[in-house]
C-alpha positions, 0 to 999 in steps of 0.5 A: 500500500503507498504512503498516499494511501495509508494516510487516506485510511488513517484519516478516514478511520480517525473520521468515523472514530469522532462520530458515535452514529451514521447513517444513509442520508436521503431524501426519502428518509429525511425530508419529513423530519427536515421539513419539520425543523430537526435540524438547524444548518444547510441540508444537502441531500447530495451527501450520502452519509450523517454522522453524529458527534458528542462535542463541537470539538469533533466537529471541528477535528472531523471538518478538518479531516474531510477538507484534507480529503477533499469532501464535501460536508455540511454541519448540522444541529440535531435538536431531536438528540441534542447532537451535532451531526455532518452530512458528507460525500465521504462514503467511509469504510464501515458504509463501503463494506455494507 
């Protein structure tokens, strides 16, 4: 495996590490209970996975790794779980393998 890739793996693992939950974000999921106010930031439906996070600290350390990756992401507030959450295009190695 070259260097390139090992870092890209690391990073990724980090990733999913800072986030106690995923899962698929579609709009056929989602849409009612974005419509009624769950969370707060810009929704994008082109993303394919939501992660949650314990503190914005992980947000920040996960923002931060994602750019390096080069995806794209939103930052959401879920006030139904109290939770900061990220939509992403990064389709991670535990999504990868389902």
């Amino acid at each position: 495996m070259s260097k390139m890739a090992e870092l890209y793996n690391t990073m990724e693992q980090d990733f999913e590490r800072l986030s106690h939950t995923s899962m698929v974000w579609d709009e056929d999921t989602w849409l009612e209970q974005v419509s009624d106010n769950r969370f707060d930031g810009d929704i994008n439906f082109k993303h394919e996975l939501i992660f949650w996070f314990d503190s914005y600290a992980s947000v920040l350390l996960a923002k931060n790794i994602l750019s390096e990756m080069c995806e794209n992401y939103s930052v959401l507030y879920d006030t139904a779980t109290d939770d900061w959450a990220l939509t992403t295009t990064l389709l991670t190695m535990t999504w990868r393998a389902n």
